[in-house]
C-alpha positions in Angstrom: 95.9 89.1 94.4 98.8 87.9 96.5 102.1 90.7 95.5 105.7 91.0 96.2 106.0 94.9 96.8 109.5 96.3 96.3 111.1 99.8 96.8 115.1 100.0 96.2 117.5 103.0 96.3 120.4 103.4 94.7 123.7 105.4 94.8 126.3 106.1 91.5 128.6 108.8 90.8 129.9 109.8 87.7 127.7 108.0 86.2 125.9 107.8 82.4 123.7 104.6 82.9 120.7 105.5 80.1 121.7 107.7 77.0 119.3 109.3 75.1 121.4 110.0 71.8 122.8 112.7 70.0 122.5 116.1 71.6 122.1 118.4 69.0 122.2 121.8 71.5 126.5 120.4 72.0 128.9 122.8 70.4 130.6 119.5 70.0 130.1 117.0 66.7 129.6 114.0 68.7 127.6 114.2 72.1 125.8 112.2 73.7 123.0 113.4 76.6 121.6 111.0 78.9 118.1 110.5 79.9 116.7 113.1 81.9 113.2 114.1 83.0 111.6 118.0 84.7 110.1 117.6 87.9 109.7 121.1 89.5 111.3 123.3 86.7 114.7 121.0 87.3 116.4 118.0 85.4 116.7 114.7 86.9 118.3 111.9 85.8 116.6 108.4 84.7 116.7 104.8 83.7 114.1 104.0 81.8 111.7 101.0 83.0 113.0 99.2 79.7 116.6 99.2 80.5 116.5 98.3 84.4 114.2 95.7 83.2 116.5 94.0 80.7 119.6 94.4 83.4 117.3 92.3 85.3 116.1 89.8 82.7 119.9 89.7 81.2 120.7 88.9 85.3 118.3 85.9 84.8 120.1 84.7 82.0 124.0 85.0 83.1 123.5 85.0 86.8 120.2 81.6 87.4 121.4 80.1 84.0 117.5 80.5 82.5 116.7 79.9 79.2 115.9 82.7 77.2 113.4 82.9 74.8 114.8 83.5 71.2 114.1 86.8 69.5 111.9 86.7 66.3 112.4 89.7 64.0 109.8 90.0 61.0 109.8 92.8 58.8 109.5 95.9 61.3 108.6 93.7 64.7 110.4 91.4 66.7 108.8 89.2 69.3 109.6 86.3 71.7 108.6 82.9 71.2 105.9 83.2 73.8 106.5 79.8 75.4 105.7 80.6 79.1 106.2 77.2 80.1 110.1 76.0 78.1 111.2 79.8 78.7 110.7 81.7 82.3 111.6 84.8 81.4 108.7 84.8 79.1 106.4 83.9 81.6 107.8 86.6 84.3 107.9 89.5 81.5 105.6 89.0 79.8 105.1 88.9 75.7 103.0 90.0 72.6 103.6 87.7 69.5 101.8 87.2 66.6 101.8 84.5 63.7 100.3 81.6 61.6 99.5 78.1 63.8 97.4 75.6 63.5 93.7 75.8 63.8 92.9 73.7 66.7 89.7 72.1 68.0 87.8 71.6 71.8 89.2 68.4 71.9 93.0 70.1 70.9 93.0 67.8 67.3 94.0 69.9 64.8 91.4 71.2 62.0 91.5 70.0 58.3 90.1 71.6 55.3 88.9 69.3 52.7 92.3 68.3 50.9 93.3 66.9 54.4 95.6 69.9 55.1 95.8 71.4 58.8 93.8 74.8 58.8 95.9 77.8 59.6 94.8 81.3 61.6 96.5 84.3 63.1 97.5 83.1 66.4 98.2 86.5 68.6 99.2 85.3 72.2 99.7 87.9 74.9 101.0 88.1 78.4 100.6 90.8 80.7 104.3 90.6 83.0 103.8 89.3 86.6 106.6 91.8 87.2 106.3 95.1 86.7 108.8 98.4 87.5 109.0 101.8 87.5 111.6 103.9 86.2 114.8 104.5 88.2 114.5 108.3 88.8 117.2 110.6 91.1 115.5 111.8 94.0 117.3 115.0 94.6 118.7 117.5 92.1 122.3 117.1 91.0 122.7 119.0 87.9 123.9 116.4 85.0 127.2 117.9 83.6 128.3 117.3 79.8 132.0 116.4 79.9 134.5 117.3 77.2 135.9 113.7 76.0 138.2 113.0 73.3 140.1 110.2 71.3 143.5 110.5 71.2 144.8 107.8 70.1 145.2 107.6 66.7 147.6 110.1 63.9 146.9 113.6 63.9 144.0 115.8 65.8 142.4 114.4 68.5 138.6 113.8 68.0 136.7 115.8 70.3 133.3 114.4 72.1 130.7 114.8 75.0 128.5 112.8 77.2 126.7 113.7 80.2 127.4 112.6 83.6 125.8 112.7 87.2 126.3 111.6 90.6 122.1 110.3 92.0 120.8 108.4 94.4 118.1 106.6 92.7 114.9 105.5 93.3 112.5 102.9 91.7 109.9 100.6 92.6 108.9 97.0 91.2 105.8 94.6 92.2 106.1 90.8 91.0 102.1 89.0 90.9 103.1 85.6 92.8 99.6 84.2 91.7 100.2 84.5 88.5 103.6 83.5 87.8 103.9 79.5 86.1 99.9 80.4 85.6 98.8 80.7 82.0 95.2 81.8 81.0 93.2 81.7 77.6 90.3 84.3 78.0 90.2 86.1 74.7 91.1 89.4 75.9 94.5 91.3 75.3 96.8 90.8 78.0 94.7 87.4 79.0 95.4 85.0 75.9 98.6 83.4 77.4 98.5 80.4 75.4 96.7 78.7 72.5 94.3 75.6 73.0 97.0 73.5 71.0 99.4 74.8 74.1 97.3 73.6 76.9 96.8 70.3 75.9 100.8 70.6 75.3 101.3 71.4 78.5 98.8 69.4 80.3 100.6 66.2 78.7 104.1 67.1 80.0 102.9 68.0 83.8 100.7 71.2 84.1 97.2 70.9 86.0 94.1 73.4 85.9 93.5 75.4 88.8 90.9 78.3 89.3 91.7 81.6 88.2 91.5 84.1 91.5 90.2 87.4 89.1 88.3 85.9 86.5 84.7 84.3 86.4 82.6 83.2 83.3 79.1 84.4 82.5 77.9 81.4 85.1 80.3 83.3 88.0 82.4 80.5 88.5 86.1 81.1 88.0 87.7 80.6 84.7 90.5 78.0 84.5 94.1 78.5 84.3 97.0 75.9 83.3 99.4 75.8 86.2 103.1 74.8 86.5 103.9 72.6 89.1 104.4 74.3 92.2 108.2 74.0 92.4 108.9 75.5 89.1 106.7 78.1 89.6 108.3 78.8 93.2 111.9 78.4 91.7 111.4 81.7 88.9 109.9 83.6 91.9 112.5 83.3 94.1 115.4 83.7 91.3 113.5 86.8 90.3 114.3 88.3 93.8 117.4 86.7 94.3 118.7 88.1 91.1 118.4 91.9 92.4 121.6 91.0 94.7 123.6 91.1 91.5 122.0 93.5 89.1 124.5 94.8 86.8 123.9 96.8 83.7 124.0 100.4 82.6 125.5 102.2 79.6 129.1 103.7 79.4 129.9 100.8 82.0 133.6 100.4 80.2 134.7 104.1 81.7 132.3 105.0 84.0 131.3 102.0 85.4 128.8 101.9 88.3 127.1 99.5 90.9 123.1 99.4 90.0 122.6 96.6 92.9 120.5 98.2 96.1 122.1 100.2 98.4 118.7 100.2 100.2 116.1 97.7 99.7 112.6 97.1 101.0 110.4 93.8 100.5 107.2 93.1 101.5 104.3 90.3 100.6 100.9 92.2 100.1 97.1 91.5 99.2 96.6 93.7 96.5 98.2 95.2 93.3 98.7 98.4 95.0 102.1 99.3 95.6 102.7 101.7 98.7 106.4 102.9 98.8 106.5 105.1 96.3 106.9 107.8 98.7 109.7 107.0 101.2 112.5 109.1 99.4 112.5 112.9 99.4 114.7 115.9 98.7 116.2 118.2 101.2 117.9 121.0 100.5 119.1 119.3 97.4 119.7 116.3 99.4 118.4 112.8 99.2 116.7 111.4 102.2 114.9 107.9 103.2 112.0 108.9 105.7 111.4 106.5 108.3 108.5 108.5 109.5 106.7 107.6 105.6 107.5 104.2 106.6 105.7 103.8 109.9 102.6 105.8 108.7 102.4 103.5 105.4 102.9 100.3 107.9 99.9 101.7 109.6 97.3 102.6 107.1 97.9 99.6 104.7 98.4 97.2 108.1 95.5 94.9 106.5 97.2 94.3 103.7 100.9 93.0 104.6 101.6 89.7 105.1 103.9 89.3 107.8 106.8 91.4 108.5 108.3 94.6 105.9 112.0 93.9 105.0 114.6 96.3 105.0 118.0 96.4 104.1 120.5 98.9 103.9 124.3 99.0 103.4 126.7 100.3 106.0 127.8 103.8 104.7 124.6 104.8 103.1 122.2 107.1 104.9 123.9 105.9 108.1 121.8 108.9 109.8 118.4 106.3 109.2 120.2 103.1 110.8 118.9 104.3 114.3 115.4 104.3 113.5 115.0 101.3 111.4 116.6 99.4 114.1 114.1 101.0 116.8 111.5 99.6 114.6 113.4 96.2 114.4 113.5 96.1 117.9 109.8 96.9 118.5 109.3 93.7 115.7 107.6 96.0 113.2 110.4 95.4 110.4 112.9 92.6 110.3 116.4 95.1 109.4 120.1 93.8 108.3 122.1 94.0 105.5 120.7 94.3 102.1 122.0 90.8 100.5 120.7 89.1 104.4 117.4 90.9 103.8 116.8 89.4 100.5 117.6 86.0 101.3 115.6 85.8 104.7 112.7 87.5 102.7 112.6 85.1 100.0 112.4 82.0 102.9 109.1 83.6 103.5 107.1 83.5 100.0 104.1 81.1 100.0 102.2 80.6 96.5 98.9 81.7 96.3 
């Protein structure tokens, strides 16, 4: 499995950027409280993995002008159209939909009952995301404060309110699977059945080919196939996926508290496996976020068999200055390559190669 490992940190005050709600322990009517998590008897701050996801898919969409896949709503579910191939974003997040299709052959003809009629099934198709994410999480304790709000702006009383606000440095983590993104499987297995038969032969007629699937072998122990986008296509949504983190932008109460969610420290690396290894670089000191370049040289040395070619790393000037000297050292020594975070991104994307 060839990966894209990423690690980002980033820096907001006064800030509200997840809301959990109504806070029903507010002497106040109307409050809202954020979303926060315990870790050590304190309360941190978070994004959920949902919301810095759909900053990033919403990214896609405004930002790389890709075609969304529509929303389906029936009854109490709502679903995508699950067309990996016309939309990207289904194919890099991933999808679970379920509904009637036609009942389709080997050969992809469609079956007939004896009127003549094309047979119908439940189709389910699922994809597991080539991206995944963690959670944006603060690193060091900042207690959240609820802040007394009010509108004033009509006749009479003012209308009294509270929402919770923080000042974090952030961390979260995100791996995108480069071998599987434009690839389609149809093992019957959750997660696995991608696409229907009636899809591949869809596909196969407007440009797709069957390669090998890397993970997966049959009861013979040769691999299984997959149905493959061209190769340009499939390198395009990787490389808008990372491009797009340069101008992530999302987050609620954004109207009064508005706050930059794009990196103010960023790491990128290609790897060999699915296992992510940053998730340790930022720590808390004396209440105090800190990047540890120390964590970073041990991790560059115990999973040394596993990157591909140089680590990334880019930082902005005026955060955790006290780290620049030692990430340059290792620049220097041509262990990292180290610059600016939107100069990172962009020489780290020249260096993807598809599986």
């Amino acid at each position: 499995m060839k990966t894209i490992q990423g690690f980002v940190l980033i820096d907001v005050d006064v800030a509200a950027l997840n809301n959990a709600g109504g806070d029903n322990s507010s002497n106040l009517e109307n409050a809202i409280v954020t979303k926060k998590i315990k870790k050590g008897g304190k309360e941190y701050p978070y994004v959920s993995g949902q919301a810095w996801r759909y900053w990033w898919r919403n990214t896609l969409g405004t930002q790389f002008n890709w075609q969304m896949s529509p929303i389906i709503r029936e009854k109490k579910i709502a679903f995508t159209e699950a067309d990996p191939m016309k939309y990207p974003d289904d194919d890099v997040f991933g999808y679970m939909r379920a509904k009637k299709v036609e009942e389709i052959d080997d050969q992809g003809n469609p079956v007939l009952d004896n009127k003549g009629n094309a047979k119908m099934k439940n189709d389910t198709l699922t994809r597991i995301s080539p991206l995944k994410n963690s959670a944006l999480i603060g690193v060091a304790y900042n207690p959240i404060v609820q802040n007394w709000a009010s509108m004033t702006r009509q006749d009479g009383d003012a209308v009294p309110f509270g929402i919770d606000e923080y000042c974090a440095v952030m961390k979260g983590m995100f791996s995108l699977n480069i071998d599987m993104v434009g690839r389609f499987s149809l093992i019957n297995r959750t997660g696995y059945t991608n696409i229907s038969l009636g899809m591949k032969k869809e596909y196969c007629d407007n440009g797709a080919s069957i390669a090998d699937d890397p993970l997966a072998k049959n009861k013979d122990g040769k691999p299984l196939e997959l149905v493959s986008l061209d190769d340009d296509t499939r390198m395009k949504r990787i490389q808008d996926t990372i491009y797009a983190i340069k101008t992530l932008s999302g987050g609620a109460k954004q109207t009064t508290n508005m706050a930059d969610v794009t990196p103010k420290l960023i790491i990128l690396a290609s790897f060999n496996s699915g296992n992510h290894p940053f998730s340790h670089l930022a720590k808390e000191e004396r209440g105090i976020a800190k990047f540890s370049v120390e964590a970073l040289e041990e991790i560059m040395t115990d999973y040394s068999d596993q990157f591909i070619g140089k680590i990334y790393v880019g930082k902005r000037k005026g955060f955790m200055d006290e780290i620049e000297e030692g990430l340059q050292k290792l620049a220097n020594e041509g262990k990292i390559k180290f610059g600016p975070v939107n100069s990172i991104i962009d020489d780290f994307v020249k260096t993807i190669k598809l599986g």
